[in-house]
C-alpha positions, 0 to 999 in steps of 0.5 A, spaced: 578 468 361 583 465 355 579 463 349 581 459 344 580 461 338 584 456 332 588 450 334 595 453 338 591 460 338 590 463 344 585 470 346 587 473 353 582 479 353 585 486 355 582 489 362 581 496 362 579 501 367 582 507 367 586 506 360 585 501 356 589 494 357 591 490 350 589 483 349 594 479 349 595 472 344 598 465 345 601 462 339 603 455 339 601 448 337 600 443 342 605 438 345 610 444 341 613 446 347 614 452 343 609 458 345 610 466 343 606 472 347 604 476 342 603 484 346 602 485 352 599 489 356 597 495 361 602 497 368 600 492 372 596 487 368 602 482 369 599 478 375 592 477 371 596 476 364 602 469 367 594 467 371 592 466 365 597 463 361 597 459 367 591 457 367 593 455 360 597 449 362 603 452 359 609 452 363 613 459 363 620 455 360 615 453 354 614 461 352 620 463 347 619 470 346 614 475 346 613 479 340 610 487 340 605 489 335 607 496 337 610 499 343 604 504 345 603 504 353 597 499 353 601 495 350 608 495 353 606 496 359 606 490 363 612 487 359 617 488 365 612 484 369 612 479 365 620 478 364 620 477 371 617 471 371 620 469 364 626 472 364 629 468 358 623 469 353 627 474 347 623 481 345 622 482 339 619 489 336 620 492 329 626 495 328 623 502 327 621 503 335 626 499 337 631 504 336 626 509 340 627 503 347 634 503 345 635 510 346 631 511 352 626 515 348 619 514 350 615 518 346 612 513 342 611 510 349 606 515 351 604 518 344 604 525 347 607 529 352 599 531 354 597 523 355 605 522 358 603 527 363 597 525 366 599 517 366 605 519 371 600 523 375 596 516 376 602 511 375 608 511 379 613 508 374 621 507 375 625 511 371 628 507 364 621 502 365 621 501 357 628 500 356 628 493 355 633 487 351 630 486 344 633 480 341 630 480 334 628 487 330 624 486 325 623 489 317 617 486 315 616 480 310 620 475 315 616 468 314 617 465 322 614 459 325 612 459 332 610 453 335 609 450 328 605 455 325 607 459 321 606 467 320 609 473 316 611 478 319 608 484 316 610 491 317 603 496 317 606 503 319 601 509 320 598 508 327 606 508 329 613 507 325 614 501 326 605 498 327 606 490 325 601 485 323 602 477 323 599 473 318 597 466 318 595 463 310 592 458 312 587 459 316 587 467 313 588 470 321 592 477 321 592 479 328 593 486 328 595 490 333 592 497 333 592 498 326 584 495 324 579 493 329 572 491 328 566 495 327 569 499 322 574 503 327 582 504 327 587 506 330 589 513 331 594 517 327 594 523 330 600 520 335 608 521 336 611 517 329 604 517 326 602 517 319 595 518 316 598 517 308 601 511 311 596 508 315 591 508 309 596 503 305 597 500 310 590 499 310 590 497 303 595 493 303 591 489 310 584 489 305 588 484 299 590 479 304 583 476 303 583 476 311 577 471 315 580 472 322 581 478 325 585 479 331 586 486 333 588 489 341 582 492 343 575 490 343 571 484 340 574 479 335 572 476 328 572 469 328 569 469 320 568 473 314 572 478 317 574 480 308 567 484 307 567 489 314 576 490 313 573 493 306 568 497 308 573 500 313 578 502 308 573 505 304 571 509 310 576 511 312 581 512 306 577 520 304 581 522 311 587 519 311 592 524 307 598 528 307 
């Protein structure tokens, strides 16, 4: 069930079953007719992701643009669903893994040809499904508004080449993909394009923030204080993460 978080952001919790399935957020000010889809989810969890921007009352013309914090399988899994029912909205996505979708190459999709192969024994899943149209690549530092919030854009690589986080100042909000969970867990880096070293600066960097609502992709949210637990975990986390 879509939970509201602050005003104009929306948490839809993943529904996982036999994979993980990612959270999806809904960004946009009331009355602003201008809402963005930040991830998306797992094959198959379309139907259940539209129901509840339904049951948002936001009108599918309203949504402009979904945005991709990164471009693993439980994220971008239902992302063909749900351009079919909003073909218009633009897909934006880090330039790094842009280039792997726009080049049918999908081993940052799957991660590893292990995981690639045991998912196509347990889906049917069409041929070129990832290759989609990406309107806007990103870089990192972009300032957007979206639906009269503003975010920049930041580009936290380590979990995957082109990982991005997108923070809010003045709520201090980062929703984070998979680069930082609660409760002192991160994401892999043992992946396709994945890189320990980076991933701890990008840790680093996410800790400076100053962060009080943590938004990550997969299990519990912080809606408070989130600076002292983001901390600790890098400094968990940092002796492990070498070259």
């Amino acid at each position: 069930m879509a939970e509201k978080i602050v005003e104009g952001v929306w948490w839809i919790p993943g529904q996982d079953e036999f994979l993980p399935d990612s959270h999806m957020y809904v960004i946009g000010a009331p009355g602003s007719e201008d809402f963005s889809l930040i991830d998306c989810g797992l094959m198959g969890k379309g139907e259940y992701k539209l129901a509840e921007i339904d049951g948002l009352g936001i009108a599918y013309d309203k949504v402009k643009r979904i945005i991709m914090t990164h471009t693993h399988l439980d994220h971008i899994g239902c992302l063909p669903e749900l351009l079919s029912a909003i073909p218009h909205a633009e897909v934006w996505i880090h330039e790094e893994e842009a280039r792997y979708l726009k080049r049918g190459d999908e081993r940052v999709v799957y991660g590893n040809s292990v995981f690639q192969s045991m998912v196509r024994a347990q889906y049917d899943i069409p041929k070129e499904h990832f290759c989609v149209n990406v309107r806007r690549t990103l870089q990192g530092n972009e300032e957007i508004s979206l639906g009269e919030i503003e975010f920049k854009v930041i580009h936290v690589p380590g979990h995957s080449a082109g990982c991005i986080g997108l923070f809010n100042e003045e709520r201090r909000l980062f929703l984070s993909g998979d680069t930082i969970y609660a409760d002192g867990a991160i994401g892999r880096y043992d992946l396709v394009s994945a890189d320990p070293a980076q991933l701890r600066r990008s840790l680093e960097s996410i800790a400076e923030l100053g962060i009080d609502v943590l938004l990550p992709c997969h299990n519990r949210i912080v809606k408070a204080n989130a600076a002292p637990m983001i901390r600790q975990t890098v400094e968990q986390w940092a002796p492990f993460l070498t070259s």
